[in-house]
C-alpha positions as CSV (number, residue, x, y, z in Angstrom):
1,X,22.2,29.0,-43.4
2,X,20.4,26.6,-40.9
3,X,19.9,27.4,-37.4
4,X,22.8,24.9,-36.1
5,X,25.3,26.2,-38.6
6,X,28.1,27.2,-37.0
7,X,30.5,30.4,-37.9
8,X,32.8,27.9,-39.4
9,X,31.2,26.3,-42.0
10,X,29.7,29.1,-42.7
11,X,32.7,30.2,-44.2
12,X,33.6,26.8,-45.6
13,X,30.6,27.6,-47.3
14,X,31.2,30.9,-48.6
15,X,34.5,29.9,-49.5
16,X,33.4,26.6,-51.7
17,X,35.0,27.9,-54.8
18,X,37.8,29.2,-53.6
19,X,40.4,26.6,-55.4
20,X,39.0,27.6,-58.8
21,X,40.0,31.0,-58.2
22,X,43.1,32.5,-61.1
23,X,45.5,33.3,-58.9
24,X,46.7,34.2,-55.1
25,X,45.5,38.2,-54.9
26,X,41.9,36.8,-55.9
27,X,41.8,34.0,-53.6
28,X,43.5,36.8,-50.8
29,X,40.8,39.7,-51.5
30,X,37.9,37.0,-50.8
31,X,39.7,35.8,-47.5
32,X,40.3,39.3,-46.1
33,X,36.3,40.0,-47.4
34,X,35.0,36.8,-45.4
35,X,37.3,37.9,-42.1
36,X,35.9,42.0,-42.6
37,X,32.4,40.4,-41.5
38,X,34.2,39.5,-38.2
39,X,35.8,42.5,-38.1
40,X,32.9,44.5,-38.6
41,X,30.5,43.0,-35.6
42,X,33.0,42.7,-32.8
43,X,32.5,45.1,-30.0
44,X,36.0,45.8,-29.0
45,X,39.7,45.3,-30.1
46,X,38.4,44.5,-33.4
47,X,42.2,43.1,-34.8
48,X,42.4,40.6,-31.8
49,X,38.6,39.5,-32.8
50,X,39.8,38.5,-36.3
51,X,43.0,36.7,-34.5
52,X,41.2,34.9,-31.8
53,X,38.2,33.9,-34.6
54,X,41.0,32.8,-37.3
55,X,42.9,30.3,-34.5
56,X,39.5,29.4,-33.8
57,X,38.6,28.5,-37.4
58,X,41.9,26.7,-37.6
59,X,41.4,24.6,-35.1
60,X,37.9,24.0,-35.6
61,X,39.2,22.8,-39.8
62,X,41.9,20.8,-38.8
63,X,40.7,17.7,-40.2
64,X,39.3,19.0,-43.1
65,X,40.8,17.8,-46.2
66,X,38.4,19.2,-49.4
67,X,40.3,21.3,-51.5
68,X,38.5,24.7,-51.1
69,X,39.0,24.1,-47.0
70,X,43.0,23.7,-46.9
71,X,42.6,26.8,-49.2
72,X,41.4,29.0,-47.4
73,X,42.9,27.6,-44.1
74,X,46.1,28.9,-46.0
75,X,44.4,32.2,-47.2
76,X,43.6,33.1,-43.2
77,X,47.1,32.0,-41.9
78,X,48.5,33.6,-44.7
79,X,46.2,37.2,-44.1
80,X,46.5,36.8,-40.3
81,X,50.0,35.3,-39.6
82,X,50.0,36.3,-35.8
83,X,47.0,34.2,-35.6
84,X,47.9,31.3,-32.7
85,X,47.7,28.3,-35.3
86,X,48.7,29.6,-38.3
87,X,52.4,28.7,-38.2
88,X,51.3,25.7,-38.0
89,X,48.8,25.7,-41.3
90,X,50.2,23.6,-44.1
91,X,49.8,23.6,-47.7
92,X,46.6,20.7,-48.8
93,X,47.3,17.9,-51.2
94,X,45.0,19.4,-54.1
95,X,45.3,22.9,-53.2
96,X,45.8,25.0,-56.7
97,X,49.6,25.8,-57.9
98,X,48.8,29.7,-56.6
99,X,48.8,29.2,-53.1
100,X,52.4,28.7,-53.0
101,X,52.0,32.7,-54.0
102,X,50.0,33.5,-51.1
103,X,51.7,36.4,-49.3
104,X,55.0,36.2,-51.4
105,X,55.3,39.9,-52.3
106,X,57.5,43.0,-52.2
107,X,56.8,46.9,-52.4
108,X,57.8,48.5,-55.2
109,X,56.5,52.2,-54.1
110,X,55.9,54.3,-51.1
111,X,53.6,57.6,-51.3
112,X,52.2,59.7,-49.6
113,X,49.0,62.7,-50.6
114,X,47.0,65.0,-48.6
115,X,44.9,68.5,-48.4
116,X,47.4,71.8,-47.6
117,X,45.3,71.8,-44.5
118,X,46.0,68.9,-42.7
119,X,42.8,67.4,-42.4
120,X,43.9,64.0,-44.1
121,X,46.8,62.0,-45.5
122,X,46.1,59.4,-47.7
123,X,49.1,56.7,-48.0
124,X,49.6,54.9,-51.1
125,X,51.7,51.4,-51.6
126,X,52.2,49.3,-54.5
127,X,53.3,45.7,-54.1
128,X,54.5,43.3,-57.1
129,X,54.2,39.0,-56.5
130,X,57.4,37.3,-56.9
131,X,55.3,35.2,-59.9
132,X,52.6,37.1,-61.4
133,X,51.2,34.3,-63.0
134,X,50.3,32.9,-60.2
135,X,50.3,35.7,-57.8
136,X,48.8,38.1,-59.7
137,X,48.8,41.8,-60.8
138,X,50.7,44.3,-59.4
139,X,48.3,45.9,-57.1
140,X,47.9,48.7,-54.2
141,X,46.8,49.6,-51.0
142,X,45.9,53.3,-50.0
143,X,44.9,54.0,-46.5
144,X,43.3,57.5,-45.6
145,X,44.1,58.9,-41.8
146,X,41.9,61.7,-40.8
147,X,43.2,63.9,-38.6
148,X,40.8,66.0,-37.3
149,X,39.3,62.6,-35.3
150,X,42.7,60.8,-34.8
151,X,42.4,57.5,-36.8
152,X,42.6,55.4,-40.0
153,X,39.1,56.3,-41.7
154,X,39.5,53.8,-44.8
155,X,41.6,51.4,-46.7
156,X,42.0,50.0,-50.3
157,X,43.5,47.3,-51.7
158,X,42.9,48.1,-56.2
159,X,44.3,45.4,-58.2
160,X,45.5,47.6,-61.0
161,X,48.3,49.3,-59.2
162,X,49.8,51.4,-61.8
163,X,46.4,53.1,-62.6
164,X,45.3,53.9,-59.1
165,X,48.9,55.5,-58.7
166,X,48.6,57.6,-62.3
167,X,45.0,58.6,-61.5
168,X,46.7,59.9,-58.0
169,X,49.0,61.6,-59.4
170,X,46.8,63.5,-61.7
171,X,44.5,64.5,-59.0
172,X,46.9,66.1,-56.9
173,X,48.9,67.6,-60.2
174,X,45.5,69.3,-61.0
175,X,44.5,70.8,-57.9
176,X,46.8,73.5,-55.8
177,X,44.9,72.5,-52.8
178,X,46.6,69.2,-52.6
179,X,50.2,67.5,-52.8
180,X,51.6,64.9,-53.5
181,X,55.5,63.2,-52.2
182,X,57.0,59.6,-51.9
183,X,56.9,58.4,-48.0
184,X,59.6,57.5,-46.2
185,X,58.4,53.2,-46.0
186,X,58.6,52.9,-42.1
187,X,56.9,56.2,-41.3
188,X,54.0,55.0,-43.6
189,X,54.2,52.2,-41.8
190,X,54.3,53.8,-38.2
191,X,51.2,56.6,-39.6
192,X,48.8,53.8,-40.5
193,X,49.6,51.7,-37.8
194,X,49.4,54.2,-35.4
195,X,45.9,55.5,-35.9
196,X,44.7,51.7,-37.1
197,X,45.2,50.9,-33.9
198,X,42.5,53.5,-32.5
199,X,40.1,52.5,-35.5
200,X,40.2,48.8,-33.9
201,X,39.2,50.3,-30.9
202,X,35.6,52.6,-31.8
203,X,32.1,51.2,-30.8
204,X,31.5,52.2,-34.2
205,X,33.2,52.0,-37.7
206,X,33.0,54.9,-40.3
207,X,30.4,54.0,-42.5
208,X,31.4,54.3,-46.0
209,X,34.2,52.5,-47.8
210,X,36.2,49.1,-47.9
211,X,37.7,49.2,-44.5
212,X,35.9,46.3,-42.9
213,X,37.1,43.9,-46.1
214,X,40.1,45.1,-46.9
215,X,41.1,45.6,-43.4
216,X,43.3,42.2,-43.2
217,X,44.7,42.5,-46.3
218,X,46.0,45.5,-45.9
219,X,47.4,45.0,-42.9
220,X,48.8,42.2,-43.6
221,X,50.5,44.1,-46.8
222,X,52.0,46.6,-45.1
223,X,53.1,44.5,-42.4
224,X,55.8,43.8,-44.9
225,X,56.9,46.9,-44.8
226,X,60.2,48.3,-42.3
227,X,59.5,49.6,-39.1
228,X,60.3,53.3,-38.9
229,X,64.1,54.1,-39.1
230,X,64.2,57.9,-38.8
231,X,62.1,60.2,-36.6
232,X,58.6,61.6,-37.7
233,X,58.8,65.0,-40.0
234,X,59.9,68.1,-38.1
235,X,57.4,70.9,-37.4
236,X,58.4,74.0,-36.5
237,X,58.0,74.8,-32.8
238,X,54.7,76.4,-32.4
239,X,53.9,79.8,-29.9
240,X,52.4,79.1,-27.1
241,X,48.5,80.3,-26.6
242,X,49.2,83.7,-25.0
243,X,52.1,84.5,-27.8
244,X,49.7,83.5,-30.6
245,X,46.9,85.4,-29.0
246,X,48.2,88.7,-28.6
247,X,49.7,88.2,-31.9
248,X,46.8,87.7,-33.3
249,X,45.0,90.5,-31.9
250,X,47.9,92.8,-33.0
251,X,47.4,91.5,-37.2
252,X,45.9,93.3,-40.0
253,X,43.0,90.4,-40.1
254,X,42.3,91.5,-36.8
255,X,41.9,94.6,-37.5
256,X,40.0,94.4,-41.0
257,X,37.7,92.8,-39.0
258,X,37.3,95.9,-36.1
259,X,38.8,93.7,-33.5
260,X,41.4,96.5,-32.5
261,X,39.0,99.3,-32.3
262,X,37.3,97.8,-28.9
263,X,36.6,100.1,-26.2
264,X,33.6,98.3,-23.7
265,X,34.6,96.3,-21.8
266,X,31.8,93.8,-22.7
267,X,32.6,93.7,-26.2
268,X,36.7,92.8,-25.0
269,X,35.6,90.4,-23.0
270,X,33.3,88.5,-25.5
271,X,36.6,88.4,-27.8
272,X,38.7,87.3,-25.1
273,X,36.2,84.6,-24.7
274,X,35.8,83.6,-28.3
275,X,39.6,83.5,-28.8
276,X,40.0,81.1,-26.2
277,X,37.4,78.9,-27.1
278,X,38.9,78.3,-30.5
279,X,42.5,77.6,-29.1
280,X,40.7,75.4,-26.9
281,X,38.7,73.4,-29.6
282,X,42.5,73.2,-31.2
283,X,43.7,71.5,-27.9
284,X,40.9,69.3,-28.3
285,X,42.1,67.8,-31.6
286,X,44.5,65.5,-32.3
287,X,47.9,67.2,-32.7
288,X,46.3,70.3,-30.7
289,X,47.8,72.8,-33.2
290,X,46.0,76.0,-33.2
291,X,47.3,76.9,-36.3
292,X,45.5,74.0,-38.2
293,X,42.4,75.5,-39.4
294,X,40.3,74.2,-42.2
295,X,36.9,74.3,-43.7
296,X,36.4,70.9,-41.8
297,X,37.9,72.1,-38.5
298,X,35.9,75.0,-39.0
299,X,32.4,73.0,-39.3
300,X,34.0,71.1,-36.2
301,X,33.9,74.3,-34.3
302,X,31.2,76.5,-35.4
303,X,28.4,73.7,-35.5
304,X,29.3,70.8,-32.5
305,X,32.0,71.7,-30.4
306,X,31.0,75.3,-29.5
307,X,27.3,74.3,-28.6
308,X,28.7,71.7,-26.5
309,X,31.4,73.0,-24.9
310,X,30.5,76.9,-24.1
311,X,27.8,79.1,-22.7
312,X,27.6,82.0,-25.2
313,X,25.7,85.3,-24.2
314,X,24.4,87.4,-26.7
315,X,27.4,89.5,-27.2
316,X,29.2,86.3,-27.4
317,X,27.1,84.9,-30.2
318,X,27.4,87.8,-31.8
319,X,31.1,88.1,-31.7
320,X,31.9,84.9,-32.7
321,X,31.3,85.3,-36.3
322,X,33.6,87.6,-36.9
323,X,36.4,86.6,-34.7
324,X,36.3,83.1,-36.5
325,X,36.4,85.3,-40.0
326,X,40.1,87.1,-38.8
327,X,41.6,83.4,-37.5
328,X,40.6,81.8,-41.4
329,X,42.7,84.7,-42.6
330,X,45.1,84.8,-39.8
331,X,45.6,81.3,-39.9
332,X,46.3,80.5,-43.5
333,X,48.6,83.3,-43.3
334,X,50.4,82.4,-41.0
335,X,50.8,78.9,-43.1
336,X,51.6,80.5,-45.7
337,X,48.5,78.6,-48.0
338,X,47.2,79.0,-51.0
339,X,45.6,81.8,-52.0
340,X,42.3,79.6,-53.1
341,X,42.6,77.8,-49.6
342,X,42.3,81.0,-48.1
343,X,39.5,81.9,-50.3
344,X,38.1,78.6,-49.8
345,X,38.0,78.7,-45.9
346,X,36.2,81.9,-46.2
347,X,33.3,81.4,-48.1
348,X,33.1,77.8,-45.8
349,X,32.6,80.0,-43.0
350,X,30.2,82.4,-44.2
351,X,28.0,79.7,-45.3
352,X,28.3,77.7,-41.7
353,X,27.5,81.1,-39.9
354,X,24.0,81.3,-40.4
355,X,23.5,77.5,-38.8
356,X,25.5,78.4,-35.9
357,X,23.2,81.2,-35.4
358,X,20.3,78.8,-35.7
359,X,22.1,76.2,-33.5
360,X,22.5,78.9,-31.0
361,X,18.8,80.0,-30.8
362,X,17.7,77.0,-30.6
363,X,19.9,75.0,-28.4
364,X,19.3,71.7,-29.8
365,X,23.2,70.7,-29.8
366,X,23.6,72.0,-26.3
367,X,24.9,69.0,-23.9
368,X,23.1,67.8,-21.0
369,X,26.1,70.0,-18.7
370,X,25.9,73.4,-21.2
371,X,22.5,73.2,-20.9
372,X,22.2,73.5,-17.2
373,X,24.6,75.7,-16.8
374,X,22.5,78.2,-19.5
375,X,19.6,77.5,-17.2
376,X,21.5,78.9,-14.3
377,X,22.7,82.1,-15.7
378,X,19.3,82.8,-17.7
379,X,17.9,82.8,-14.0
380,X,20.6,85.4,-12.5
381,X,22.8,82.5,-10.9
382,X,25.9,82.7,-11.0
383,X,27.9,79.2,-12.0
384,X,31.1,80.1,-10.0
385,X,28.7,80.9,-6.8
386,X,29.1,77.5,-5.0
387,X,26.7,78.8,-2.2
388,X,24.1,80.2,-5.0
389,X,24.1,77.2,-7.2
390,X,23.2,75.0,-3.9
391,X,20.5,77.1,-3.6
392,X,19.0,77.1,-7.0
393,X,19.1,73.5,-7.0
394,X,17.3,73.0,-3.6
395,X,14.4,75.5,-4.5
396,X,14.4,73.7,-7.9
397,X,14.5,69.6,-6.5
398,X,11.2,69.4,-7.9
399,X,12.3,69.5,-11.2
400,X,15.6,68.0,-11.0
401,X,13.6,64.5,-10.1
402,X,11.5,64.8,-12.8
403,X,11.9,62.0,-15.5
């Protein structure tokens, strides 16, 4: 690509061969690759990128009359139809029969599949072309939300729908710590949108998988489907923090653990302190149930948030450990898991608790406010003293304006 090559026909360029492509799904998968480059470097709403750099290639191609360029002048209008310009796209004199095919599709399956925990749902949709000769194959498009950071982490479109669905299927039929259900079509809709629309907004994308180039596509596809016609699945109302606390301090994984048998009052106030720090990490995810609790959330907790977040004393650090131990049994419990996610969690924290001791000793995840407030109580001040803390940081200037 020269110097004075613009963005444009770059793409005309990358898109030469475009009208000798089989059918519309091939021609569709290289358009929604060529626009996951744009998607991928912009620095903001990443969608309205895409949409403001499609009108722009529209207007830019206008008189552009080679086959492969009304092609994929059809492709983007077709894979970004909100795209000012795109209504107004027509179909070339030479393009290939398929692109009357472009976009001409219905769904022919809704699921849904996830971990008993909660940490992600996976959403699955097959969609058929009205002429598969054309079209193409029945194909699908599976977007993954994470909920432990709030957003769509990845999406697929596979071309070979009825084997991505069967090999699904199998998965979750084989393993007890996963199920599987067919989705209501607008609240699939509504879930991917939803949390898409966060993904659009990070500084930085999730590094692995497809969701840069399949990104339009897939939108695009499920676009297609309803918006959502009945209200989101019901949860139970949940206890509030106090409830669930003393509750917890009353059950048997409390106790297996010594919890109950606590007669200093430093050793009840470093478990008062560690329970509230993990309903606090719980408000601090999305959905902010406490109840939620997972090998994942649990590597959230023990080796980030904590150092971040807290000042731990000794006795704290020490405590910690085995109050997290009681919630992975209290909490599955009370969710009435499986037995091997139960099991599971368990042996996850036992193996995190030796880091979390080393991330304690050593700081190094501490942020720049936990760390200064450690400073202060290390040198006998007390961070609720208003008066003391002005003191320390006057006699200490010197090495506050230190680089």
């Amino acid at each position: 690509m020269s110097a004075t090559q613009t963005p444009y026909e770059a793409v005309l360029h990358a898109a030469r061969d475009v009208a000798k492509l089989e059918c519309a799904l091939d021609a569709e998968m290289l358009g929604t690759a060529l626009l996951g480059s744009v998607y991928a470097v912009a620095e903001n709403d990443r969608a309205a990128a895409v949409r403001e750099f499609v009108s722009e290639f529209l207007a830019a191609t206008t008189r552009r009359r080679t086959a492969s360029a009304t092609t994929i002048r059809e492709v983007f209008a077709t894979l970004v139809p909100d795209a000012p310009g795109a209504a107004q796209v027509r179909r070339g004199a030479q393009a290939p029969s398929w692109t009357a095919q472009l976009g001409r599709v219905r769904p022919t399956g809704c699921y849904a599949y996830g971990d008993v925990y909660g940490d992600q749902t996976s959403y699955l949709v097959t969609f058929a072309y009205e002429d598969t000769a054309d079209g193409g194959p029945e194909h699908a498009v599976v977007a993954l939300v994470d909920h432990n950071i709030g957003i769509t982490k990845d999406v697929f479109v596979g071309s070979h729908a009825a084997r991505i669905l069967q090999q699904v299927r199998e998965m979750c039929a084989g393993d007890e710590l996963t199920w599987f259900r067919e989705e209501d079509p607008g609240r699939l809709r509504d879930e991917v949108d939803r949390h898409l629309a966060i993904t659009d907004g990070l500084s930085d994308l999730p590094a692995d998988g497809s969701l840069a180039t399949d990104r339009a596509l897939a939108s695009a596809r499920l676009a297609l489907l309803p918006s959502a016609s009945i209200p989101p699945l019901s949860e139970p109302p949940r206890p509030n923090n106090s409830d669930l606390a003393r509750d917890f301090l009353a059950s048997a994984e409390a106790a297996e653990y010594g919890l109950d048998k606590m007669d200093a009052d430093e050793e009840v106030a470093s478990l008062h302190f560690c329970l509230s720090l993990l309903l606090d990490h719980a408000a601090s995810l999305p959905g902010a149930d406490p109840l939620r609790w997972s090998p994942a959330v649990a590597g959230l907790f023990l080796l980030d948030w904590v150092h971040r977040r807290a000042v731990l004393d000794m006795d704290d650090a020490a405590m910690l450990p085995r109050v997290t131990r009681a919630w992975s049994a209290y909490t599955t419990r009370r969710r009435a898991l499986p037995e091997a996610a139960a099991t599971q969690t368990a042996d996850m924290v036992e193996e995190m608790i030796p880091e979390f001791a080393r991330l304690y000793a050593t700081g190094e995840r501490r942020s720049p406010a936990t760390a200064a407030v450690a400073q202060l109580i290390s040198e006998g001040v007390d961070p609720d003293d208003t008066e003391a803390i002005e003191a320390w940081i006057e006699a200490n200037r010197y090495r506050l304006d230190e680089p």
